[in-house]
DOSEMI-793146 format. One record per residue (C-alpha): residue in one letter; x, y, z; residue number from 0. Coordinates in Angstrom, 3 decimals, decimal comma, always signed. Layout:
REC  res        xx        yy        zz    n
REC    A         X         Y         Z  NUM
...
//
This chain:
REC  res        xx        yy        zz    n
REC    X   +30,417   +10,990   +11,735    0
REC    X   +32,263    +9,014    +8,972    1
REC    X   +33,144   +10,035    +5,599    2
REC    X   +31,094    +7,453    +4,776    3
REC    X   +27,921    +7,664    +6,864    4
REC    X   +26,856    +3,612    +5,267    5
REC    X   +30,066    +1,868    +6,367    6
REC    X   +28,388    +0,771    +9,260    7
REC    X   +26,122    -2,475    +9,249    8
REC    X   +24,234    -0,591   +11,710    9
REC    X   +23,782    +2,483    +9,904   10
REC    X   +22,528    +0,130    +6,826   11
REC    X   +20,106    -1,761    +8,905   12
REC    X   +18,549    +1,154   +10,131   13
REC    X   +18,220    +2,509    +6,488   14
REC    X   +16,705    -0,542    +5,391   15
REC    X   +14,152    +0,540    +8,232   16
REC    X   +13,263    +3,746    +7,491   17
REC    X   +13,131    +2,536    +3,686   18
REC    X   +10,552    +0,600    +5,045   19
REC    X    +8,773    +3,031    +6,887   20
REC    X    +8,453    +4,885    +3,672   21
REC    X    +6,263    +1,926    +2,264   22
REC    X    +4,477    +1,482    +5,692   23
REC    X    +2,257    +4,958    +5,882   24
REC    X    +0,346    +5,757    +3,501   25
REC    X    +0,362    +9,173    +4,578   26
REC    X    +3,842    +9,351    +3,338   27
REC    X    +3,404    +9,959    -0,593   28
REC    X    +4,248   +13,056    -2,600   29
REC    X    +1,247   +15,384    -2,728   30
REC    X    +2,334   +17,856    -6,005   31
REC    X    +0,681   +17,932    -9,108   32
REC    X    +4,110   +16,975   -10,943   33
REC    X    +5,233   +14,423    -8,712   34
REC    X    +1,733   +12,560    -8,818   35
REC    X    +1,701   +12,911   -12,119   36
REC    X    +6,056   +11,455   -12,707   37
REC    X    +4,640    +8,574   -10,638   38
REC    X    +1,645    +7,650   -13,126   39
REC    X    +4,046    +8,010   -15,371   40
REC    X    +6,569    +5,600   -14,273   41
REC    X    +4,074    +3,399   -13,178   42
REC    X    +2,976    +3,091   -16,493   43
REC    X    +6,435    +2,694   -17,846   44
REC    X    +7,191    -0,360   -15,999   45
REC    X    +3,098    -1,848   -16,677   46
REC    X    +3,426    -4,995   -14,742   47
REC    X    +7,054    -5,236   -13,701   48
REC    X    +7,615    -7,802   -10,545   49
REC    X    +9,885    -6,555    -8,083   50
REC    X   +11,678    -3,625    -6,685   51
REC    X   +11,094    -0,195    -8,350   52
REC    X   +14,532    +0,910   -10,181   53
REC    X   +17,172    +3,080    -8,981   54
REC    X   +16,817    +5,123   -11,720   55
REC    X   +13,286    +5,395   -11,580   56
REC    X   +13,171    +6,705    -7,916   57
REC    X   +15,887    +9,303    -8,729   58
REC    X   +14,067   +10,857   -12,029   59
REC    X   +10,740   +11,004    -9,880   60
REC    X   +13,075   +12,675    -6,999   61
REC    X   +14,110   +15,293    -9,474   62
REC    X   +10,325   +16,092   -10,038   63
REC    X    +9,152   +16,235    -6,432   64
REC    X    +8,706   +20,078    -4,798   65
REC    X   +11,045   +20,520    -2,139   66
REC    X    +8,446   +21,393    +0,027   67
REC    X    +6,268   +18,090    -0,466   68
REC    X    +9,726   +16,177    +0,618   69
REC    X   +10,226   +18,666    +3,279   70
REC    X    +6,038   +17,766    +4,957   71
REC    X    +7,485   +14,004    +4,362   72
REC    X   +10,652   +14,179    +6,478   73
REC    X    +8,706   +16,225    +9,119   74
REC    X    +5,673   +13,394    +8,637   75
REC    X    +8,136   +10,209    +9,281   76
REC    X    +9,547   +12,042   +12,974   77
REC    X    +5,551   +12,291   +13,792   78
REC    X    +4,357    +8,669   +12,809   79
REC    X    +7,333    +6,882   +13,459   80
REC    X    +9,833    +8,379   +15,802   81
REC    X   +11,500    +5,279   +16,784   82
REC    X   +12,660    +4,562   +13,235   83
REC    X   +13,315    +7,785   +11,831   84
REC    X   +15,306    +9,118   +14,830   85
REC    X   +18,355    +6,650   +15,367   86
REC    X   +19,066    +6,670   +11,667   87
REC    X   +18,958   +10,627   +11,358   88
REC    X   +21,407   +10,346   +14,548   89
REC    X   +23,735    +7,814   +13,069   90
REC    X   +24,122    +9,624    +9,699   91
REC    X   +22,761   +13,002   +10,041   92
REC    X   +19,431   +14,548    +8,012   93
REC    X   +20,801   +14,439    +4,586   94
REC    X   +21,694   +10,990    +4,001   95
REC    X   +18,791    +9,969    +6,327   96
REC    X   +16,599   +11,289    +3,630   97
REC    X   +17,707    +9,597    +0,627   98
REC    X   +16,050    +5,707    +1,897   99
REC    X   +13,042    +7,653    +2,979  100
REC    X   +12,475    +9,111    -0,115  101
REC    X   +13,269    +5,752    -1,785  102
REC    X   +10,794    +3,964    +0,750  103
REC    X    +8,114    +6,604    -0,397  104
REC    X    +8,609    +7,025    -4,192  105
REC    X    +8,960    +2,904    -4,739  106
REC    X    +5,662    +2,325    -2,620  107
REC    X    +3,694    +5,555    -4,695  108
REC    X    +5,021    +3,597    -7,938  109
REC    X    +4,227    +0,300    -7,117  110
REC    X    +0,857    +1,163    -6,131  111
REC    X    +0,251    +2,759    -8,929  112
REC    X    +1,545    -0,415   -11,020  113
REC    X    -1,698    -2,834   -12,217  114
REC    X    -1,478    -6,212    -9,700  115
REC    X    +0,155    -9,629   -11,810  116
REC    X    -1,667   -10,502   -14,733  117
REC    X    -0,958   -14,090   -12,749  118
REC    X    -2,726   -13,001    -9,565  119
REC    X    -6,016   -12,800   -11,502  120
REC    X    -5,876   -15,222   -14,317  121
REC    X    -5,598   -17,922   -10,839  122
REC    X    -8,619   -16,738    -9,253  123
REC    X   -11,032   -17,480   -12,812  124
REC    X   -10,625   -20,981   -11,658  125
REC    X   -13,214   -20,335    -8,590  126
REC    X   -15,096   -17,302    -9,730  127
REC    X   -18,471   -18,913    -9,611  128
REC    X   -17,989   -18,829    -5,617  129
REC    X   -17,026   -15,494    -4,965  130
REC    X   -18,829   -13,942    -2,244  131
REC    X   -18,751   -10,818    -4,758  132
REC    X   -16,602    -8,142    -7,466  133
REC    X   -15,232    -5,778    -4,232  134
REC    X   -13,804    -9,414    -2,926  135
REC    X   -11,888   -10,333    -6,009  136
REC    X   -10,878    -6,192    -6,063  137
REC    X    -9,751    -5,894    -2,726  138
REC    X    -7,750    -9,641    -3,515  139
REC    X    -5,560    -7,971    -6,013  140
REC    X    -4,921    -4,785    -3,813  141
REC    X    -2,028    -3,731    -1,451  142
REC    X    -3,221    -2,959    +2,074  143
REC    X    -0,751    -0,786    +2,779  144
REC    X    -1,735    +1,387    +0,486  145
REC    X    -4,731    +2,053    +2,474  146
REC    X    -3,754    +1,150    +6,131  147
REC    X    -0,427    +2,195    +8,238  148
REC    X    +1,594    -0,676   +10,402  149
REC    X    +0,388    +0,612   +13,373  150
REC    X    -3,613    +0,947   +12,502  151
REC    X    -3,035    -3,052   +11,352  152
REC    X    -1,450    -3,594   +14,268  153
REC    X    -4,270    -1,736   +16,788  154
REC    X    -6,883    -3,593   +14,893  155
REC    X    -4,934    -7,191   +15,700  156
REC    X    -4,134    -6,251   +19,485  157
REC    X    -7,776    -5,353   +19,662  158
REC    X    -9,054    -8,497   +18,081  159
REC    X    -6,495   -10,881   +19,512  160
REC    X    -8,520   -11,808   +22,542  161
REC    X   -11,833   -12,642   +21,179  162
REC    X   -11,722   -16,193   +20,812  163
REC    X   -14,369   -16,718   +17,997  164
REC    X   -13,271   -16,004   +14,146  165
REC    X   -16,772   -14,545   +13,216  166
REC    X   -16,533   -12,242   +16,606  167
REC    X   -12,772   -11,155   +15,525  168
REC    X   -13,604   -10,377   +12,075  169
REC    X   -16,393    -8,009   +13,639  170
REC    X   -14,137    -6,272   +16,068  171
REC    X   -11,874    -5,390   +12,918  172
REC    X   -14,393    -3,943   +10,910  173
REC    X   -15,918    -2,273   +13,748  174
REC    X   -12,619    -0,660   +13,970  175
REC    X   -12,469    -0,026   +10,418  176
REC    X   -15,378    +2,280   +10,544  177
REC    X   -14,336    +4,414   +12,848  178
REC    X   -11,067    +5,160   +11,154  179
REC    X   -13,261    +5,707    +7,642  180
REC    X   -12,996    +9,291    +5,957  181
REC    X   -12,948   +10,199    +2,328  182
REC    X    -9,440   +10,487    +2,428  183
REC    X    -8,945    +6,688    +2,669  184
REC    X   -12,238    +5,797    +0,311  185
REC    X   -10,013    +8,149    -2,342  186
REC    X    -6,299    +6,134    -1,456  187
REC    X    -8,921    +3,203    -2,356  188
REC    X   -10,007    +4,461    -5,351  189
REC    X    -6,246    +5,719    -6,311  190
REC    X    -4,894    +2,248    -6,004  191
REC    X    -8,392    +0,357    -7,921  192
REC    X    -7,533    +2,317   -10,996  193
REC    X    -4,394    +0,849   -12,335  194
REC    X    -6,677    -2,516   -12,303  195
REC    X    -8,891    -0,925   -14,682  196
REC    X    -6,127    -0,859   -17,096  197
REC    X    -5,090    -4,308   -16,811  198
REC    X    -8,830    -5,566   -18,278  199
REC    X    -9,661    -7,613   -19,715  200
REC    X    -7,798   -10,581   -18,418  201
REC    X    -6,481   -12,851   -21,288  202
REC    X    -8,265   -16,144   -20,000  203
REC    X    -9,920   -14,967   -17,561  204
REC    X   -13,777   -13,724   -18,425  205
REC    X   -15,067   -13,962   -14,959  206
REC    X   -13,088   -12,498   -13,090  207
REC    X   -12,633   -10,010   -15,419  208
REC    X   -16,379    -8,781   -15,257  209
REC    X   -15,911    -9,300   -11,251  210
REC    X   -13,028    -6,564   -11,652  211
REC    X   -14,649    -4,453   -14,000  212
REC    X   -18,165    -5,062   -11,882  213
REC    X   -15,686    -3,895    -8,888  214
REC    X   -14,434    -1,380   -10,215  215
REC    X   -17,233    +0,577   -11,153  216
REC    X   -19,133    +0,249    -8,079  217
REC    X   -15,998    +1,742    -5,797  218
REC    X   -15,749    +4,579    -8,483  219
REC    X   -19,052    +6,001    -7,712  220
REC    X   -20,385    +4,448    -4,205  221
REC    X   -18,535    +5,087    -0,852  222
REC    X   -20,299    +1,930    +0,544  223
REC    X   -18,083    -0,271    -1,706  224
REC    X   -15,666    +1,728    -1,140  225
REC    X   -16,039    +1,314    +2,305  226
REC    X   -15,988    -2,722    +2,019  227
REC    X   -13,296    -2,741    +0,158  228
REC    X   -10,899    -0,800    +2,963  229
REC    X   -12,265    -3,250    +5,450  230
REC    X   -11,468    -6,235    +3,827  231
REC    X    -7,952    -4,988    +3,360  232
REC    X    -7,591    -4,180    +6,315  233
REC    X    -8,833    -7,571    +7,463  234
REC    X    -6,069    -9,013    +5,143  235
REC    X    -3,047    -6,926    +6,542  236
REC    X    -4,308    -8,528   +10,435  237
REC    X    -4,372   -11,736    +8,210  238
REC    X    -0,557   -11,440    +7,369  239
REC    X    +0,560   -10,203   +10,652  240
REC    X    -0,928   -13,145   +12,021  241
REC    X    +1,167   -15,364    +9,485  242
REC    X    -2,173   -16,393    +7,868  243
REC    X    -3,028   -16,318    +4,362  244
REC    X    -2,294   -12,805    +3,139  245
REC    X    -5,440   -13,047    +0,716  246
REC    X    -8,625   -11,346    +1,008  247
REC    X   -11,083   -14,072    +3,034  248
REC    X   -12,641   -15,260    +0,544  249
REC    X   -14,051   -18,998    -1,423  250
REC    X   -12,654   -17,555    -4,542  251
//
């Protein structure tokens, strides 16, 4: 191995992977009490900052995390996503493999955790009156893969892709979506709704802001909406791997 394990272009593209792979499974984020709570913190911190998560944020939360909690998540990437974890841990050994992994999984846990663009929701007021209803706009300003992995988006598209009808695909994915629902994705729904809660109201925007806080309410205390809400994310990540519009279906 080199003295410097990221002299290689290779060894940096496959870091870049597994960074993403970090962001991809949302099965990957720290568990402990002190490391959830460093991440609301941070999240906080930055309110609505637009792009990546700071160096120096992801290295004060990595200070905070148990060893043990990283220790589940390194095991956890080999499991889900052998193919990406693997070569890089070859190429630069189990140390430095770590450090984009963590970075993958501490940016994604802050970003989710970060209230969506005040933009986002201040465009959607301009159609509110034809929203098909609140858990739409919600699920709009959500992050699907906060709720769904790559490879359950992907299963849901393969299994869709050869029904020729949109109505008849749309059914196949939330067919699919049911029988992947369990309370542990209704609560990574209701993790990622809150920060919207604390971006309300919306300057100049009154209806969507009682959609959101309508919305937000209703997935709070009912596992139906709840329920909706992970399908039609769900229905958006297909959306985007399809290259189609990466927002919720929806007239608003």
């Amino acid at each position: 191995m080199r003295a410097d394990p990221w002299s290689s272009e290779a060894a940096c593209a496959l870091a870049i992977d597994v960074f993403a792979l970090g962001v991809d499974y949302p099965a990957l984020r720290p568990r402990g009490v002190a490391a959830c709570g460093a991440v609301r913190e941070a999240a906080a911190r930055l309110g609505d900052h637009d792009g990546a998560i700071p160096r120096s944020v992801v290295e004060s939360l990595l200070e905070r995390c148990d060893a043990r909690d990283l220790h589940r998540l390194e095991l956890l990437a080999g499991v889900l996503a052998p193919g990406r974890w693997r070569p890089l841990v070859d190429a630069v050994g189990a140390e430095h493999a770590r450090e984009p992994l963590y970075a993958g999984v501490l940016s994604a846990a802050v970003a989710e955790r970060q209230p969506p663009p005040q933009w986002l929701a201040v465009m959607r007021e301009g159609t509110a009156d034809d929203a098909p209803g609140p858990v739409n706009v919600l699920a709009s300003l959500l992050r699907p893969e906060s709720v769904w992995s790559i490879d359950e988006a992907r299963t849901a598209q393969a299994l869709a892709a050869p029904i020729g009808l949109l109505p008849r695909k749309i059914d196949s994915i939330r067919s699919f979506a049911s029988s992947k629902m369990d309370q542990g994705r209704l609560d990574r729904l209701r993790v990622i709704s809150e920060p919207v809660e604390s971006m309300l109201p919306v300057a100049g925007a009154p209806r969507t802001t009682a959609h959101l806080d309508e919305a937000c309410a209703l997935v709070a205390a009912d596992d139906g909406a709840s329920s909706e809400a992970c399908f039609l994310l769900l229905l958006t990540y297909v959306m985007g791997l399809e290259g189609a519009l990466t927002i919720v279906p929806s007239q608003n």
